[in-house]
N, C-alpha and C positions, 0 to 999 in steps of 0.2 A: 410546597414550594421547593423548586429545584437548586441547592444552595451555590449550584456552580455560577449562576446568573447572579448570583449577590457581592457586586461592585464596591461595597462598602468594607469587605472583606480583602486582607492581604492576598495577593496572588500566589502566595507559597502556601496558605490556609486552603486556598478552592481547591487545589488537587485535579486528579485525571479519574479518580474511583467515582465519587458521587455523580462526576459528569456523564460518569457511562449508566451509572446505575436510573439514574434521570434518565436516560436517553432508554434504556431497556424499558424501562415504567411506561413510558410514553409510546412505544413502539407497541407491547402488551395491550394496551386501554383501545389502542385504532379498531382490531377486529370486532372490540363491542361496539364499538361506533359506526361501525359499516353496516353490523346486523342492525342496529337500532334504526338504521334508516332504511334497512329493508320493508325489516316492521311496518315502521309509520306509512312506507311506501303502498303496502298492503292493504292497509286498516283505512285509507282511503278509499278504495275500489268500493264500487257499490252490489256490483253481482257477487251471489256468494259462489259459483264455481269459479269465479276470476281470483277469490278473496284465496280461496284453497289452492288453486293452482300457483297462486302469489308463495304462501306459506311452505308449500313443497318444493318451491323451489330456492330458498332461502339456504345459503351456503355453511353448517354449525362454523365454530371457530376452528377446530379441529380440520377443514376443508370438506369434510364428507359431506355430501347431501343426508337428511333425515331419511332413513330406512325403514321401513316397516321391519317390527318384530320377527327374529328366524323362527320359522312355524317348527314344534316341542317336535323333537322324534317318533316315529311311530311305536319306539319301544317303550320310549317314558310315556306316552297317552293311554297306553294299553294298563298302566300300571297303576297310573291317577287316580291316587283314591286308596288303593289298596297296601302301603306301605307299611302299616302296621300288622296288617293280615298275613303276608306273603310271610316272613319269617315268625315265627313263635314267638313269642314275649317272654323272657324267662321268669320264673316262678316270684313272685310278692311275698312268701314267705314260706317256711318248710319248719315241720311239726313232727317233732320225736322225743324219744327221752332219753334221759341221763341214764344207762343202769347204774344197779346198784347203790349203795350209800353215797348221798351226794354232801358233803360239810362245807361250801360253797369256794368262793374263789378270790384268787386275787391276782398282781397283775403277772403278765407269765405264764398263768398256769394253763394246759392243756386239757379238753374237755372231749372225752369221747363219745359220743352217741351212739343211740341203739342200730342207728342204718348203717353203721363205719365210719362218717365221716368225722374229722379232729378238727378241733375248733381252736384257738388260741385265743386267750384276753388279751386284747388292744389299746387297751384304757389303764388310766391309775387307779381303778375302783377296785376296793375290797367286798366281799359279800359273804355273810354268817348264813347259814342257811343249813340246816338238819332234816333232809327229805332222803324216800327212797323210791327209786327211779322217778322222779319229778320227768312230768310234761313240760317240753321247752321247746319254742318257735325263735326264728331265726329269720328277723325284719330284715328288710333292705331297708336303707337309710338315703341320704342325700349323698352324694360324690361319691358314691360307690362303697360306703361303709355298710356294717354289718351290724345288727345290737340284736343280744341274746337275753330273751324273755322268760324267765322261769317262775315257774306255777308257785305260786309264797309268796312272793316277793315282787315289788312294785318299781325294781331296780333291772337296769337294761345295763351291761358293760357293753363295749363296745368290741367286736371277734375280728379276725383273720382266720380263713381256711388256711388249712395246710394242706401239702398233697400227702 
């Protein structure tokens, strides 16, 4: 209920805000009201190309007539389907070793592998571990982390590459 019409109310209480705001409310709710009786206008008709030509020609609130869908480009149809294919999937995990004597890690420390690359621990985890060249893989993880797997041990820290 619109409180600018409540008479029972001092005139310095009703103000000029809620009366516009009433008034924009009521202005907003007409275009559903006009399509509602398009509708019903419609839903009458008893032929059904009368019923469709009815419905097509029903004006949205926005003013636009209903559109049919813009037909996909012929670049993206040609493509459909193959989005995963087209570029390479980068690697799910990579498998090398530690050289050398490995007496495990904690957080900080820098971990060199047998390909070259350098790893960093990303995590607060410490780890005891007395191997030499151990086998270690290098999971992908969720949100773009990294956890390093070595052969012993049932413990994953979490890495950062370095360049």
């Amino acid at each position: 209920m619109c409180t600018f019409l409540d008479v029972t109310r001092p005139r310095q209480a009703r103000g000029l805000v809620p009366a516009a705001l009433c008034l924009v409310m009521l202005l907003a709710s007409m275009p559903g009201q006009a399509s509602d009786a398009a509708i019903l206008r419609c839903r009458a008709l008893a032929a059904p190309a009368d019923k469709l030509a009815c419905y097509e020609a029903i004006v949205v609130v926005g003013g636009e007539r209903n559109a049919p869908a813009p037909a996909a480009p012929a670049a993206e149809e040609s493509r459909f389907g193959l989005e995963n294919k087209l570029a390479p999937a980068p690697a799910a995990v990579i498998q090398t070793t530690i050289p050398g004597l490995f007496r495990g890690w904690a957080p900080g420390d820098v971990l060199q592998l047998a390909n070259g690359q350098r790893w960093q621990i990303n995590d607060d985890s410490y780890g005891v571990l007395t191997a030499t060249n151990p086998k270690v893989s290098i999971r992908r993880g969720m949100l773009g982390a990294f956890y390093l797997e070595i052969e012993g041990t049932n413990r994953s820290p979490k890495v950062r590459r370095l360049p």
